[in-house]
TORTOR-141561 format. One line per field, with one value per residue (C-alpha): z, x, y; residue number from 1. Coordinates in steps of 0.001 Angstrom, whole numbers, plus 524288, in hexadecimal, padded with zeros to 5 digits. Layout:
N
c3	[Z,...]
c1	[X,...]
c2	[Y,...]
num	[NUM,...]
This chain:
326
c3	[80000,7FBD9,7FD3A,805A0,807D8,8148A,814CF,820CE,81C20,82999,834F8,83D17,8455C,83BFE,83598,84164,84210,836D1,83953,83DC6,8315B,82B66,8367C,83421,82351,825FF,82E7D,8262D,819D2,81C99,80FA7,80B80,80864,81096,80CBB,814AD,80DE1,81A99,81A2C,81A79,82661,82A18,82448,82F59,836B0,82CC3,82AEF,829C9,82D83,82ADD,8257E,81C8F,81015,80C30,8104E,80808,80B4C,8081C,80748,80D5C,80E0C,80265,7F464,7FCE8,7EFD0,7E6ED,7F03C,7F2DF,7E3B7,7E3B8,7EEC1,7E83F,7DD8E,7E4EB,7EC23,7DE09,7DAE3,7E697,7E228,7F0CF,7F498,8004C,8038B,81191,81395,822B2,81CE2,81D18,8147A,80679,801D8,8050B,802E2,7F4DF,7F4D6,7FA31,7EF17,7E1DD,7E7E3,7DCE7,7DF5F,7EBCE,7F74D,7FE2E,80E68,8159D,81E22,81A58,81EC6,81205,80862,7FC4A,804C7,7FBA8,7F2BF,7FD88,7FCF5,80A4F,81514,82346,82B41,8348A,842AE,84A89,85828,86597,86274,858CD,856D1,84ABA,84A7C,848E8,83F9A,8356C,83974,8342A,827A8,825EC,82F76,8252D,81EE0,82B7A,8389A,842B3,84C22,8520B,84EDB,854F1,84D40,84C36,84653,845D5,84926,84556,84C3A,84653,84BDA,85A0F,85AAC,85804,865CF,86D3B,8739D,87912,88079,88A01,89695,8996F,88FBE,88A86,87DE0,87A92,86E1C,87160,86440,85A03,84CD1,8533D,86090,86672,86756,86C46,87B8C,87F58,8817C,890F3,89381,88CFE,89594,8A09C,89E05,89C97,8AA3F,8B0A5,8A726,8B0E2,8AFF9,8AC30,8A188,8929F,88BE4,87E93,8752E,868BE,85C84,84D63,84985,84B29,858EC,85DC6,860A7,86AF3,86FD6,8720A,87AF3,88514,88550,887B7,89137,897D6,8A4AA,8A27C,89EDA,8984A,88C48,87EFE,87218,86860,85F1F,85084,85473,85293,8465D,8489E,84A1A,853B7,85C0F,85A7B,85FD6,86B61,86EEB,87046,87B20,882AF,8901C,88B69,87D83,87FEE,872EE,86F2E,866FE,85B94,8539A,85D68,86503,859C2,858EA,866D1,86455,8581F,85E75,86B00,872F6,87FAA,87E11,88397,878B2,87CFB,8788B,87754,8703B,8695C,870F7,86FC6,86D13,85F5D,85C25,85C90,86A22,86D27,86B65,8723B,87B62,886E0,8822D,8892B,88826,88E21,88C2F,89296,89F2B,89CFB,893C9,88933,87FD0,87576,87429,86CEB,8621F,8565B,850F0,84E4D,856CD,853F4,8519D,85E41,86892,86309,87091,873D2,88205,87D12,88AF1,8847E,88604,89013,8997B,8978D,8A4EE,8A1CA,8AE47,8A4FB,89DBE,8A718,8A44C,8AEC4]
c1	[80000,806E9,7FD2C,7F140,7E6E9,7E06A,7D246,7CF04,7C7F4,7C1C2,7C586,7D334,7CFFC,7CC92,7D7EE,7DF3F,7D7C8,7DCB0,7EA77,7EB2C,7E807,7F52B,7FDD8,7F93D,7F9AD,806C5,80BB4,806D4,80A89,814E6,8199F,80C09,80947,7FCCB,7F5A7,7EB0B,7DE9A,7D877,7D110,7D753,7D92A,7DEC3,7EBBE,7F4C1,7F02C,7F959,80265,811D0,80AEE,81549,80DF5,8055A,80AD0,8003B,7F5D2,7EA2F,7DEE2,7D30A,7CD74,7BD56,7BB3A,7C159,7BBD5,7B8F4,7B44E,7C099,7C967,7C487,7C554,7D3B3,7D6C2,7CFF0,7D93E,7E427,7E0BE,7DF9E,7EB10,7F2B0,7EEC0,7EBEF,7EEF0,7E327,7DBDD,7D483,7CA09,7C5ED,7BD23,7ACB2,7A7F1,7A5CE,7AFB5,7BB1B,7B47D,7B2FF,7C1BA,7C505,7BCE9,7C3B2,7CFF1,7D013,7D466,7DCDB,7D792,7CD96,7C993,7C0D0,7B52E,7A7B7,79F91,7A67A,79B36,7A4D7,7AA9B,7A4EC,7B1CD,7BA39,7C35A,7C06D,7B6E9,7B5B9,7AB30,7AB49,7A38A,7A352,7A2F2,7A900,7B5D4,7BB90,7C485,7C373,7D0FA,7CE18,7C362,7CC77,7D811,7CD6A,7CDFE,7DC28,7DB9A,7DE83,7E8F0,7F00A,7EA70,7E194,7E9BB,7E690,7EE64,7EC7A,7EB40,7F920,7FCC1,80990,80B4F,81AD3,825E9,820B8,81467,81A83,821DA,81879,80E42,81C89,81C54,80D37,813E1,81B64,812CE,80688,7FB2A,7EEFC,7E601,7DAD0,7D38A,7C559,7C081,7B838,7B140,7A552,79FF6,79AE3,7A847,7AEEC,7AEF1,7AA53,7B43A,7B08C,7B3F4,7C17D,7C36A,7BF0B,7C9A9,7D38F,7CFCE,7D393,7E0FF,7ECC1,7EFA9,7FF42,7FB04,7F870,7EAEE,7EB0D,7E03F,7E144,7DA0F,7DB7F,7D76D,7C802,7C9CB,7D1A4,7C3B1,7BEC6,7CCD6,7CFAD,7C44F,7C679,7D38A,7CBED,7C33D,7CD20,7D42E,7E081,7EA85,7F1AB,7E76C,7ED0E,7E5CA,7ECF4,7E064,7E604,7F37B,7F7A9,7F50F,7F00B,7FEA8,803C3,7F75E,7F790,80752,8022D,7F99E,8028A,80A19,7FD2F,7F800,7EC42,7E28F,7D5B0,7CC6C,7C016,7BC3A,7C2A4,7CF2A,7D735,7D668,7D927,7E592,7E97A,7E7E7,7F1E4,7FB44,7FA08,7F60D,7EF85,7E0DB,7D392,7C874,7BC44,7AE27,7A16E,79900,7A05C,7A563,7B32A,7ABDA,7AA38,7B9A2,7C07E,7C63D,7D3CF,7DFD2,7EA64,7EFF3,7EDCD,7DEE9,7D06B,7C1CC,7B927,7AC4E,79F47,79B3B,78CF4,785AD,77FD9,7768A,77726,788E3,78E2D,78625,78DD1,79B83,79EE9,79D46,791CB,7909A,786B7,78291,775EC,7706A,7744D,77A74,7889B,78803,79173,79D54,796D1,795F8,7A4B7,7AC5A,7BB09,7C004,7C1D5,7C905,7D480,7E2E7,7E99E]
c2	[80000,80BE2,81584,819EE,822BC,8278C,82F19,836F0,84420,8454B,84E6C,84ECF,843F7,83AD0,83CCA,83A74,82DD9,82A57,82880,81B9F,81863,81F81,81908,80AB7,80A5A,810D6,80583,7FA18,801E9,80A0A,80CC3,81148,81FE3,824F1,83099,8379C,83DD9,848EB,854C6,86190,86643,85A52,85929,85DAF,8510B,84974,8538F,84C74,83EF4,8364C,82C5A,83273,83553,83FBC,84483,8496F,8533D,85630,863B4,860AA,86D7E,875AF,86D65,86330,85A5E,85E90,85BA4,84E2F,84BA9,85194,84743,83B6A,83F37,83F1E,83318,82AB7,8320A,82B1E,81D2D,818DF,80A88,80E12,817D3,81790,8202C,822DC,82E0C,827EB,8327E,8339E,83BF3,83400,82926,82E53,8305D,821D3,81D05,8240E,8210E,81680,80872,80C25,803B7,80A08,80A61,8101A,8117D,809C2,8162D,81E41,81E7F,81B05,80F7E,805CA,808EE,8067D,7FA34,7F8E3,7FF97,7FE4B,8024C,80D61,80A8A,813CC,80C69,80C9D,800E0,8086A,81486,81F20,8186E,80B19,80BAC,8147C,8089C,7FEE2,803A2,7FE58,7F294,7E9A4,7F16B,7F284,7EB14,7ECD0,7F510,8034A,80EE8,81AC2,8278A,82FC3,83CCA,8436F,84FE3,85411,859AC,866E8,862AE,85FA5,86BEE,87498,86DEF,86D0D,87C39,8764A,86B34,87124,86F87,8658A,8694E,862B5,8663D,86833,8664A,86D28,8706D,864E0,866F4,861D6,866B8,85B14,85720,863E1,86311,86F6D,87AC2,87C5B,86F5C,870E1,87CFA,873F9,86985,876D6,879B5,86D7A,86B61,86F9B,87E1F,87A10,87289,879A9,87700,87815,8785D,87367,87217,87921,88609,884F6,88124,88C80,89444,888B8,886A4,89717,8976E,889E9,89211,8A02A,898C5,88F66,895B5,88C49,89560,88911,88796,88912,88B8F,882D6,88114,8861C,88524,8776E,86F03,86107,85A97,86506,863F3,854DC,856EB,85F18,856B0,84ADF,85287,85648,8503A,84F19,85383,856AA,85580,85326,847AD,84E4A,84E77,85338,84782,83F54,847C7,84363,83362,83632,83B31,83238,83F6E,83EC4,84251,84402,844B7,84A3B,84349,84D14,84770,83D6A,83071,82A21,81BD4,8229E,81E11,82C53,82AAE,82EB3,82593,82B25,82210,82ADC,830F4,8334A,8350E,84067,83FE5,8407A,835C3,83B64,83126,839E6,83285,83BFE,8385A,8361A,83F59,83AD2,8355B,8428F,84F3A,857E5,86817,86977,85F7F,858F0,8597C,86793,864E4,85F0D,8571E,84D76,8584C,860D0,853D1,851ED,85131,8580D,8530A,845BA,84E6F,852AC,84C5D,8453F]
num	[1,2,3,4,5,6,7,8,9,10,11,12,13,14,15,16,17,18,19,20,21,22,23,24,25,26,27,28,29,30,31,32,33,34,35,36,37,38,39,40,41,42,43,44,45,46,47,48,49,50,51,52,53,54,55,56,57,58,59,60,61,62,63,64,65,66,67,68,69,70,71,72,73,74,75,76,77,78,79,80,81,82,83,84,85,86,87,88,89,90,91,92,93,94,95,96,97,98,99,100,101,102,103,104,105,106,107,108,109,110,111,112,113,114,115,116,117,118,119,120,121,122,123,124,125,126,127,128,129,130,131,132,133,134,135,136,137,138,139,140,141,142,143,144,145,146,147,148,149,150,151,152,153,154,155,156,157,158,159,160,161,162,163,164,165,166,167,168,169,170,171,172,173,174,175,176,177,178,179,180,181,182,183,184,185,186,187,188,189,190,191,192,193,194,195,196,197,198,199,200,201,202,203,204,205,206,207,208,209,210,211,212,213,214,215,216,217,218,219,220,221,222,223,224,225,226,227,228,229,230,231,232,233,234,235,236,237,238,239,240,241,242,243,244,245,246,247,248,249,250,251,252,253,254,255,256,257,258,259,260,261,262,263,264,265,266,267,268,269,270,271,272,273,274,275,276,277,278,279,280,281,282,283,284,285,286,287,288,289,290,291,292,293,294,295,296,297,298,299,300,301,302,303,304,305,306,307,308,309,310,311,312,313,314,315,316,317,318,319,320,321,322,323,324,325,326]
C-alpha cells in the first residue's frame, strides 16, 4: 500500500479523533504516504505532523461546491491505494465514491456507502469510544488494538507556552459552539475562587472566545487569571496544556486536545453524557457532571442553541467542589 487517504471534514475534535487512525496505518505500513482531507480552519491541527505527508483542505464556507469538485480532482489525480472516510454525510461521501477504483472505507450511515468497498456501522452506545468505532474501520488492515489520539505540537510550538510554565497553573477552556455544552461562566468563576491564590489560571480558547473568557477574568477576584483566548494556536495551547495541573473543558474540542497530548484533564458534561463515547483519554483525566437525575439528559448527541426545557438544571445542578485539584 503506497498511498492513502483520510476524510474528516468535521470540527477540531473530530479531527483529533481521528488520529489514531494516522498512527496505526503508519505502523503496519510505514513506508506508505498518508494524506489528510479537513475543513479549513482546521489545518494547524496537522501542521509539521510527521507522519502525514500532506494535508488537504476544504474551503465549506467560501465556494463550498467548487472546491469540493477541485478536491475530487485532486483526489483521482493522486491514484489512492485507500481512501477512508470517517465523514457520514453526503458530500464526502460523494468524494469517497469518484475516487475511482482506489479501495474505499467508511461508515454504513454515509448515504453513498453502497459504493464503498467496505462499510461499518456506526452505534452510538455506552462500550464504545468515538475512538474505537473510527479504529474499526481499519481493524482488519491493522488489528484490534486501542490507540490513543496524539498531536504534535513543535519545539516552536513548546517555546512559545514555555514563559506560561514557570509557577503551578491550570486552564480553562469555558467557551463551546453550542450552549448546552458551555458550563456557565459563574461557575467557572466559582472554580477560580477556590484554585490557590499562588497558582496562575489561564483561559484559553481562539479568537471568538476571548469575549466570554475577558469577562470570568473582569468578574473573577483571583489576581492570577490570565486571558490566553486568541493568543495561542491549537499546537501551542495543546503544549501548554501538557505542563498544566489540571484542564478544565467542556465536552468540546479542547478536551480532545488534552487526551492527545496525554494532558491532565477534567471535561465538563451539561447536557451531553460521557456514555456517548467522547470521554477523555488522558491517563490521569475526570468527569463532572450533575448527581441530580434529570429525565429530560441527555437532550441530544450534540449540544443545542437553548435548553429545550428553559431551566438548564443539567449545568446549573453541577457541584464545582468535584471540580477542585488535589
Amino acid at each position: 500500500m503506497k498511498r492513502i487517504l483520510i476524510i474528516q471534514t468535521a470540527f477540531i475534535g473530530d479531527v483529533i479523533l481521528a488520529t489514531p487512525l494516522i498512527e496505526k496505518l503508519k505502523r503496519f505500513y510505514p513506508d506508505a504516504d498518508i494524506d489528510f482531507l479537513l475543513r479549513k480552519g482546521n489545518e494547524g491541527l496537522l501542521r509539521e505532523h510527521p507522519k502525514i505527508n500532506k494535508v488537504l483542505i476544504w474551503d465549506k464556507k467560501k465556494s463550498k461546491y467548487n472546491s469540493l469538485a477541485k478536491l475530487g480532482k485532486e483526489v483521482r489525480r493522486n491514484n489512492y491505494d485507500l481512501l477512508i472516510n470517517l465523514q457520514r454525510f453526503a458530500s464526502s461521501g460523494l468524494l469517497t465514491t469518484s475516487s475511482g477504483e482506489t479501495e474505499k472505507i467508511g461508515f454504513s450511515k454515509n448515504p453513498f456507502s453502497f459504493a464503498y468497498t467496505k462499510k461499518f456501522p456506526h452505534v452510538i452506545d455506552r462500550e464504545h469510544h468515538e475512538t474505537h468505532r473510527n479504529l474499526s474501520l481499519i481493524e482488519h488492515l491493522t488489528d484490534a488494538s486501542f490507540q490513543r489520539p496524539v498531536l504534535y505540537p513543535t519545539a516552536v510550538d513548546y517555546a512559545k507556552a514555555e514563559p506560561y510554565t514557570g509557577q503551578p497553573f491550570i486552564t480553562i477552556s469555558p467557551a463551546s459552539v453550542w450552549f448546552t455544552k458551555q458550563l456557565p461562566s459563574e461557575k467557572w468563576i466559582e472554580l477560580i475562587h477556590s484554585i490557590k491564590p499562588d497558582w496562575r489560571i489561564y483561559l484559553l480558547g481562539g479568537p471568538a472566545d476571548l469575549e466570554i473568557c475577558a469577562k470570568i477574568k473582569a468578574d473573577s477576584a483571583h489576581s492570577g487569571v490570565h486571558v490566553l483566548a486568541g493568543e495561542l494556536n491549537f499546537l501551542q495551547s495543546a503544549a501548554l496544556m501538557e505542563s498544566a495541573r489540571m484542564n478544565y473543558t467542556n465536552d468540546s474540542a479542547p478536551l480532545h486536545m488534552a487526551s492527545a497530548v496525554n494532558a491532565p484533564v477534567t471535561a465538563v458534561y451539561c447536557s451531553t453524557i460521557p456514555e456517548f463515547g467522547f470521554g477523555p483519554l488522558s491517563d490521569v483525566s475526570h468527569t463532572v457532571q450533575t448527581a441530580e437525575e434529570l429525565t429530560c439528559r441527555p437532550c441530544g448527541l450534540h449540544g443545542k442553541k437553548s435548553c429545550p426545557k428553559g431551566h438548564f438544571k443539567c449545568a446549573h445542578g453541577i457541584d464545582v467542589q468535584q471540580m477542585l485539584p488535589s
